[in-house]
N, C-alpha and C positions, 0 to 999 in steps of 0.2 A: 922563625916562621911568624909571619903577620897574623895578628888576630883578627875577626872576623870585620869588628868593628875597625879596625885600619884597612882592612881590605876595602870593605864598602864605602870610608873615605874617600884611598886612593882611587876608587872609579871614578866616583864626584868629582874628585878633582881631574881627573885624568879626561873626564868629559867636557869642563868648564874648559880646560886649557885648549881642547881642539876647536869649542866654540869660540874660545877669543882670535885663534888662530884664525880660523875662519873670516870672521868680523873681521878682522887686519886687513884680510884680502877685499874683502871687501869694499874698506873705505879706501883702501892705496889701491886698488887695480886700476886704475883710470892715471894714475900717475906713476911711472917707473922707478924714479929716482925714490929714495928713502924707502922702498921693501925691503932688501935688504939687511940693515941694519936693525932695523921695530921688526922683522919678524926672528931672526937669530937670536935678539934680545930677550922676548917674550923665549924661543923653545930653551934657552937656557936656564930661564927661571922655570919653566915648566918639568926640566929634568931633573933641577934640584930639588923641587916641590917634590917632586914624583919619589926621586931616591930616598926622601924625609920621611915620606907616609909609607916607606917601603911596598910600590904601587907597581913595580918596574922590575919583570923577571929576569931570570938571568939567563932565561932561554931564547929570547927577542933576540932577530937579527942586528946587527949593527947598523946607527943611524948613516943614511948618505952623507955626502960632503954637505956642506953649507950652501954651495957657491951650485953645487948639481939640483938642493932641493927650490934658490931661491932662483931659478931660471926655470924651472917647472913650474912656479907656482905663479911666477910673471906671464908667462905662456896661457895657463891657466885664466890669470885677469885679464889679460886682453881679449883671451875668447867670451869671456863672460861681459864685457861691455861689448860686443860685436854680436855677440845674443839679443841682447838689450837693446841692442839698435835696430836688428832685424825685425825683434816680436814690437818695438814702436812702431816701424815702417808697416809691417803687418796689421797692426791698428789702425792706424791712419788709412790705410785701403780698406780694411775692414768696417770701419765707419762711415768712411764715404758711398762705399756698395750701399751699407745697413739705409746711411740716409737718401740714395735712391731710390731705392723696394719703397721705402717708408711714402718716398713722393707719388711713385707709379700707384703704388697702392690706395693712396689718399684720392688720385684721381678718379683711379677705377669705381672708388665706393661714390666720391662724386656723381661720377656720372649716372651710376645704377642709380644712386640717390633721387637726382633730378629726373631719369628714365620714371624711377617709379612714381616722383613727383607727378608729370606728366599723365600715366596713366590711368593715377586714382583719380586726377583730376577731371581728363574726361568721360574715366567712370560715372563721376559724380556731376557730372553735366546737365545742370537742369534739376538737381533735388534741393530741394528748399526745404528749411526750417520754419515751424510757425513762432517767427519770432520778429526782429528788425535787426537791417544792417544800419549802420551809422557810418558813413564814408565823410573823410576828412581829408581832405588835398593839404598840404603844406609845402613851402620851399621856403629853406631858413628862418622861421619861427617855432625853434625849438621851445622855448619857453611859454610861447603862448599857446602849442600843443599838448604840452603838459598838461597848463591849467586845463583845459577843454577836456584832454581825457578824464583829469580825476573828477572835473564836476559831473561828467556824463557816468562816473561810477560810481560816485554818490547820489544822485538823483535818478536813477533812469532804473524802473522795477526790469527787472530781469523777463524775457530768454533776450537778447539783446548779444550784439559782436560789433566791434569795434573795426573800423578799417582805414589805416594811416596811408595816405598814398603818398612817399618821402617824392617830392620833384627837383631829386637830385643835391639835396641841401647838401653846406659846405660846411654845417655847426651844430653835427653829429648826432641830428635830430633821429636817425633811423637805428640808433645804436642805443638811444637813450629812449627809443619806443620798445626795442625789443627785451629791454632790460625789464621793462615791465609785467612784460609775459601776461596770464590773465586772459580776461577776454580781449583783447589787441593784436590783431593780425597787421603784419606791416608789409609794403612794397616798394621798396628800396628803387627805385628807376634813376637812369644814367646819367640821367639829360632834365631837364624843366622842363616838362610838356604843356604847362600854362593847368589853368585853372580846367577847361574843356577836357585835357588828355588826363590830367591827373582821376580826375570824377570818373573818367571815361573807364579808367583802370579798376575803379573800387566799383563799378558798377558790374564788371565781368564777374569780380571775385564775389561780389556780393550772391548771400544763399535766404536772406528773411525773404518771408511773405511780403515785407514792407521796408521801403528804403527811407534810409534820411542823407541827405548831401547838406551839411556842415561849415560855416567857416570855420577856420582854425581858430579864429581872433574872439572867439565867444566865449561864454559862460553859460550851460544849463541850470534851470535852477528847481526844485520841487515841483513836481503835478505837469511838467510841460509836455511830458510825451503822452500823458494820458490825457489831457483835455486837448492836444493833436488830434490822437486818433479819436475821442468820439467827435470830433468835429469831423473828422474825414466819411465814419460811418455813418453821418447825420443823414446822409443824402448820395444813393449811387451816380446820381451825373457829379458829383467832387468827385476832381481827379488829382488833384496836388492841393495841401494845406501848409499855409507857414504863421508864424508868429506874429507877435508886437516884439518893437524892441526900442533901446535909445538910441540907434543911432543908423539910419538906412531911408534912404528916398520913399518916396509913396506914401501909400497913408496907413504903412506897416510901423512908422514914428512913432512913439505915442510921448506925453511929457512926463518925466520921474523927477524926484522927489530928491535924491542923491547927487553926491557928488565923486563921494568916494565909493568904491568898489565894494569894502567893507559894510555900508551903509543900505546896498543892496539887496540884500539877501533876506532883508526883513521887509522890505517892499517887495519883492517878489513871492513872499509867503503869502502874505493877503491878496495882492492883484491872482497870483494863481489858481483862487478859488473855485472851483467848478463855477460855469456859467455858462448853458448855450446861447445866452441871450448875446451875447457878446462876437459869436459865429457868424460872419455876412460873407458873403459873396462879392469878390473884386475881380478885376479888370487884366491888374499884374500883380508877381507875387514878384521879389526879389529873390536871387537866388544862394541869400547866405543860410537861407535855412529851407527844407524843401519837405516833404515827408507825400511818398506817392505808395502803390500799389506796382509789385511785380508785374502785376497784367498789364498797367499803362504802361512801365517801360518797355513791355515786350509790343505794345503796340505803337508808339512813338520810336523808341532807337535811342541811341548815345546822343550826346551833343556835338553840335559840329566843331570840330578842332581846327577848322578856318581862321580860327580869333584867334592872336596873339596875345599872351601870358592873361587875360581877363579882362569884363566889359561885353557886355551884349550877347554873349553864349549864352548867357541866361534868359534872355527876351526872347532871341531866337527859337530857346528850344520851349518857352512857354506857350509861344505862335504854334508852335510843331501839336502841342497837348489840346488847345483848341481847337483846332483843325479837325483833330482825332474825337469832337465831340463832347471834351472835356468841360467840366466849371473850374473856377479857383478860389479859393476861398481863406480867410484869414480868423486865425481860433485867437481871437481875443481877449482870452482866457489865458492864455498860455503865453508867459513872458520871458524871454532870455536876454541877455546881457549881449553888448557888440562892440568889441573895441573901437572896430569900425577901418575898414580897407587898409590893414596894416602892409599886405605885400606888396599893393599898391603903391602907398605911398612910399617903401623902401624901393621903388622905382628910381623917386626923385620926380621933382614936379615938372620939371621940361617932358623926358621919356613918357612921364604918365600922357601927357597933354598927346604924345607923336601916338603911342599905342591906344587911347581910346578915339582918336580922329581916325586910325587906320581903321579901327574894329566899327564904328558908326557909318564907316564908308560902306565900308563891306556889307554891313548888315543892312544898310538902304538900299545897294548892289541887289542882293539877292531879294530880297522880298517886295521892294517898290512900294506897297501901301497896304501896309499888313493885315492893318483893321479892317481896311473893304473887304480883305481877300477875307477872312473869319467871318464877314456876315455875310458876305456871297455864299461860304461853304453851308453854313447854317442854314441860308435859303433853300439852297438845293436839297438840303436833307430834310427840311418839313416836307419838302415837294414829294419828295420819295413815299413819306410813310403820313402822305394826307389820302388816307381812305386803300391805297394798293393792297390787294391781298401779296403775299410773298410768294413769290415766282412767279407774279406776275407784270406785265406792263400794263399801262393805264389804258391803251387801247382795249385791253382784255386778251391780248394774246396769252397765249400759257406756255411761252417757249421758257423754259428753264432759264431763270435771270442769270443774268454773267456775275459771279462771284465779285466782282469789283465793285458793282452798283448795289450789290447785298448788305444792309444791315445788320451788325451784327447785335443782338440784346443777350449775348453770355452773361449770366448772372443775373439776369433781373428778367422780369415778366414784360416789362412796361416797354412798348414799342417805339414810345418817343425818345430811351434812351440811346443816339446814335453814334454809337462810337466805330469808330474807323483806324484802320493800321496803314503804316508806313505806306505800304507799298499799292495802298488805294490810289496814290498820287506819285505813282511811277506811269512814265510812258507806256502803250502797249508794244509788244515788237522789241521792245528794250535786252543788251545783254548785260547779265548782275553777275560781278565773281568774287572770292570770299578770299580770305588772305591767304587761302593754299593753291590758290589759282583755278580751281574749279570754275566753270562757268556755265551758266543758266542764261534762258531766253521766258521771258515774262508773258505767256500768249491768254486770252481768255482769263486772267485774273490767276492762274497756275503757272509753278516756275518748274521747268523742262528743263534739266541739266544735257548738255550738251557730251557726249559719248564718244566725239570724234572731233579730231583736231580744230580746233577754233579758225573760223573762213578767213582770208586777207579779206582788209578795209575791214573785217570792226573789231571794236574796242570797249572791250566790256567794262563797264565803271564798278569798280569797289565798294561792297556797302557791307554792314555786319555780319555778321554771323546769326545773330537772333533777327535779324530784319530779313534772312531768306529763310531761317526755319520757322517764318513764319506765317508764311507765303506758302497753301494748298498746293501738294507736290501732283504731278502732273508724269505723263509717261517721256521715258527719255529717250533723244532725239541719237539715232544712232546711222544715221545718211544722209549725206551733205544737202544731198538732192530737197531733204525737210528743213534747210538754213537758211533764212531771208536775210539779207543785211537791212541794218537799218541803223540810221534812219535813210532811206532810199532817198537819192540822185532827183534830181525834178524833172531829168530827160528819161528817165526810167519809170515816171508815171503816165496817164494820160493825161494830158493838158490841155484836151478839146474839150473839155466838162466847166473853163474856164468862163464860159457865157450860159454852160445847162445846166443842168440838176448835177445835185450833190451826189445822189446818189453812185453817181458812176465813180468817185474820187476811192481810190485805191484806199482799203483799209490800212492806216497806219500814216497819210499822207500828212507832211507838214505843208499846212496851209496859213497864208495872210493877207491882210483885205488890201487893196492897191492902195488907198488913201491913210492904214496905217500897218506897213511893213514889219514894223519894231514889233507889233502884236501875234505871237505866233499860237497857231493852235497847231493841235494831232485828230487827224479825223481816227475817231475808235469806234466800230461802226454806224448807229447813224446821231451821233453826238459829237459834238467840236467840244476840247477839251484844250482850254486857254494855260500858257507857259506862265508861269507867273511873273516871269521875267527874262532878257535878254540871256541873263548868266542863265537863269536855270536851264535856258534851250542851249544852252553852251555845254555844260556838265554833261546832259546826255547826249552832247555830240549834233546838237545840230548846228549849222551856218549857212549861207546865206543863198549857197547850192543846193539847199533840198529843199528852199519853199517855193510853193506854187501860188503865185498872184491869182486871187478870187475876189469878186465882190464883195461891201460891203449885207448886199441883201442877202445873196448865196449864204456868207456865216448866219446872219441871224435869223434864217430859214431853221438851222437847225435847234434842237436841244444843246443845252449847257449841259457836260460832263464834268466828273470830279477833276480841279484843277493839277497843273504839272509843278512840283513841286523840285527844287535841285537835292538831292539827298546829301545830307554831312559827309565834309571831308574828315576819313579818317587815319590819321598820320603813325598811331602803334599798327603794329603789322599783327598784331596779338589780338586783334580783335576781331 
C-alpha cells in the first residue's frame, strides 16, 4: 500500500503528465505527421513514472491500443484548429459589425451634436456680452496668427473673445488655433472667402458690445485697447476708431524709431501713454485695425464680398459708415505693430497688380464719386433737423413722417446726431429675401413678408439677416392681389405726366432727365431719390425698360431724397 505522501505525488504527477499530453496536442495538432510517435513516447514514460510512484490501481480498465488512441487524438486536433478558425472568422465579422455601430454611432452623435449646435445658437441670437470680439481673418499665415493671438493675450485687459476665421488655409493654421483652446473660437471655412467673407464670418459669430476686425500680420502692444475705446467714447458721432502704426497708407503711418521687432516693444510702452490730445478725426481709416460699436454694425451691414481676396472692401464699407452719419477717428495714443499686407503680397506681384485693378474697378463701378455722394447725404440731413419738429414736415403738415426720412438719435439726447441704417437707402417697392428664402417687400419704410408664393417677373435680392431684422416689421402680405411688381414696366406707368406735373408720376416710378439718361432716380412720394449709380440701379433690377424720360426741370422741381445705394453682395449663404 502507498503512503499517503506517495499517493499525493503520484496525483502531481499523474496531473503533470495529462498536462504535457495535452500541450503535445496542442503544438502537433496542426500537423499530422510526428503525433504519433512524441505522444506514445511521452504516455510511456508517464506509465512508468506512474508504476514508480505506485500512482496507478490495479482496478483501471485496460489502456486502448496505441494506434486507436493516436487516431482519436488526431481527430481530436483537427477539430480544434477548425475551432480556431471558425471563432477567428467570427472575429473578424465580429469586428467589422463592432466597427460599423462604432461609425453609425459617431454619426448620429455628430449630427445631434451639430443639431444642438444649431439650436443653442439660434437661441442665443442677438445676446451680447459687455465685453469685445477681436475678429482675425487669416489664409495660410499660420505663424503670423500665432504671434497676433498671443500678443492680444498678453496685452488686451479681459472680458475680451478671440475669433480666428481660418480662410481655408493649407498650413494647419485651424489646428494649431484650436490647440490653443482659451479664449480662441476658430472657423475652419472650405474655401478662401477673401478678406470681405472671412470678417463677414467672425462678424455673425461675434457676441461683445464692441467689435475689432484685426490683421493677422500685427502685433498688439500695452494700453492699445484702452486708449481705442476712450477714444471711441470721447464723442457719440465716432463711429469707428483705429490706430497708428509702422506700416499702412494715410496718415494712420506714423515714424518709429526701430528696426527690429524686439526693439519695439519699449517704443510702444511710452508712445502708448494715455493722451486724448493725440485723438483727431479723419477722412479714412484703413481697415487693418477697426474697433466699432454693435449698434453701428447693426446699422451699416457686413462688407460687400464683391472684392476679390482684398483691397477696397475696406473704403467701401467705410463710405457705407458715413453715409449712416458716422465720424472716424484715429486714437493716437494707441500704437500697434503691422508687418504690413503679408497675404497680399503671398499673392505674387503680377496677381496682386490683376486683383487690386479688378477690386478699384469695381469699387468706381459702384459708387462713381463717393465723396460728393457723403456731403450730399450730410446736406440732406442738416436739411432735415434745421428747426423740424419730429413728425413733422417743413410745411407744418402733421402727417406722421415716413419711417425712412426719420432720424434716429438712440442713445444720445442731441438731435444733430444723424444716424441712419442700411436700409434708409433701399429702394421703396423693393423685394428683400434672407438666405432661407423668405421674402419681404420694403413699403413706407416697413418690411412685409410676403405669405404667399412669390409673383413671376420679380426677383428679390439678397441682403443679411441683421439688415432685415432691422427694418420695423410691418403686417404680412397674404393676397397676391396686395403684390405690386417692381420695379414697373414704363408702359405700365402713366407717361402723359411727361410734359405735367410730377405729381401724377406713379409712386415707385423710375424716372430720367432726357439730356442725362445714365442718371436714374425712384419717385418715393413726392421726393426723387437719385441711384448712385448705373450698377446700383442694376442690383435692384432696374434696366432701361422701366425708365420714364422727364425733364430736366420736372426733376429739380422736386425735393432730394435719401440716395439709392446697391447693397453688398453676399456670397456665404450663412449669413
Amino acid at each position: 500500500m502507498s503512503t499517503p505522501d506517495q499517493q499525493r505525488g503520484g496525483g502531481r504527477h499523474g496531473r503533470n503528465n495529462k498536462v504535457n499530453a495535452r500541450n503535445v496536442i496542442r503544438r502537433k495538432g496542426h500537423s499530422h505527421h510526428n503525433i504519433t510517435p512524441n505522444i506514445s513516447t511521452r504516455s510511456d514514460n508517464s506509465h512508468s513514472e506512474n508504476n514508480r510512484n505506485g500512482s496507478i490501481s490495479s482496478g483501471k480498465k485496460a489502456a486502448r491500443p496505441a494506434t486507436q488512441r493516436d487516431a482519436s487524438r488526431s481527430a481530436k486536433a483537427v477539430l480544434h484548429a477548425a475551432g480556431r478558425r471558425s471563432t477567428r472568422r467570427r472575429s473578424r465579422r465580429n469586428g467589422k459589425s463592432s466597427r460599423t455601430a462604432r461609425a453609425r454611432l459617431y454619426k448620429q452623435g455628430y449630427r445631434r451634436g451639430y443639431d444642438e449646435g444649431v439650436r443653442q445658437g439660434q437661441s442665443s441670437f442677438g445676446l451680447v456680452f459687455e465685453g469685445v470680439s477681436i475678429i482675425i481673418p487669416t489664409y495660410n499665415q499660420r505663424e503670423y496668427v500665432l504671434q497676433c493671438v498671443s500678443s492680444i493675450e498678453k496685452h488686451t485687459p479681459a472680458p475680451f473673445e478671440i475669433i480666428v476665421v481660418d480662410n481655408g488655409s493649407k498650413d494647419g493654421t485651424a489646428k494649431a488655433m484650436l490647440r490653443k483652446g482659451g479664449m480662441v473660437r476658430v472657423a475652419a471655412l472650405d474655401q478662401n472667402r477673401g478678406f470681405a467673407g472671412g470678417v463677414n464670418h467672425g462678424l455673425m459669430m461675434a457676441r461683445g458690445r464692441h467689435i475689432i476686425v484685426l490683421n493677422n500680420d500685427t502685433l498688439v502692444t500695452p494700453g492699445w485697447l484702452d486708449n481705442m475705446m476712450t477714444c471711441l467714447a470721447s464723442d457719440p458721432k465716432i463711429g469707428v476708431v483705429g490706430p497708428v502704426t509702422n506700416y499702412i497708407g494715410g496718415d494712420q503711418q506714423i515714424e518709429v524709431p526701430y528696426r527690429e521687432v524686439e526693439e519695439m516693444w519699449s517704443f510702444a510702452a511710452t508712445h502708448n501713454r494715455p493722451d486724448a490730445d493725440k485723438h483727431r478725426i479723419t477722412n479714412r481709416l484703413v481697415g487693418f485695425c477697426w474697433l466699432f460699436s454693435r449698434e453701428l454694425l447693426e446699422r451699416v451691414g457686413y462688407l460687400d464680398e464683391g472684392y476679390a481676396v482684398g483691397n477696397f472692401e475696406d473704403d467701401d464699407w467705410i463710405i457705407r459708415v458715413k453715409l449712416a452719419g458716422y465720424q472716424l477717428a484715429v486714437a493716437g495714443d494707441a500704437f500697434i505693430h503691422h508687418f504690413g499686407s503679408v497675404s497680399m503680397k503671398a499673392l505674387g506681384e503680377q496677381d496682386f497688380a490683376v486683383v487690386n485693378k479688378d477690386n478699384e474697378q469695381f469699387y468706381s463701378q459702384k459708387w462713381g464719386d463717393p465723396h460728393a455722394l457723403v456731403a450730399e447725404t450730410s446736406r440732406l440731413a442738416r436739411q432735415q433737423t434745421s428747426g423740424t419738429p419730429s413728425g413733422q414736415q417743413e410745411d407744418g403738415d402733421t402727417t406722421p413722417m415716413d419711417p425712412r426720412q426719420r432720424i434716429s438719435t438712440q442713445g444720445s439726447q442731441d438731435p444733430a446726431l444723424q444716424f441712419r441704417h442700411s436700409y434708409d437707402f433701399y429702394p421703396e417697392g423693393s423685394f428683400l429675401s434672407d438666405a432661407k428664402g423668405d421674402v419681404y417687400t420694403l413699403t413706407g419704410g416697413r418690411r412685409r413678408k410676403l405669405n404667399i408664393p412669390v409673383p413671376r417677373g420679380i426677383s428679390p435680392v439678397q441682403v443679411a439677416k441683421p439688415d432685415l431684422l432691422a427694418i420695423p416689421a410691418g403686417e404680412a402680405l397674404i393676397s397676391a392681389g396686395d403684390v405690386h411688381g417692381w420695379p414697373r414696366e414704363s408702359q405700365q406707368v402713366h407717361t402723359t405726366a411727361v410734359h405735367g406735373s410730377h405729381n401724377s408720376w406713379a409712386e415707385g416710378s423710375i424716372v430720367a432727365a432726357v439730356d442725362a439718361p445714365e442718371i436714374r432716380y425712384q419717385i418715393s412720394g413726392d421726393k426723387r431719390r437719385r441711384f448712385v449709380s448705373v450698377y446700383a440701379a442694376e442690383r435692384w433690377g432696374v434696366h432701361s425698360g422701366h425708365i420714364i424720360s422727364v425733364s430736366a426741370d420736372q426733376l429739380n422741381s422736386m425735393e432730394e431724397g435719401w440716395p439709392i445705394i446697391a447693397p453688398p453682395q453676399l456670397l456665404n449663404p450663412d449669413l
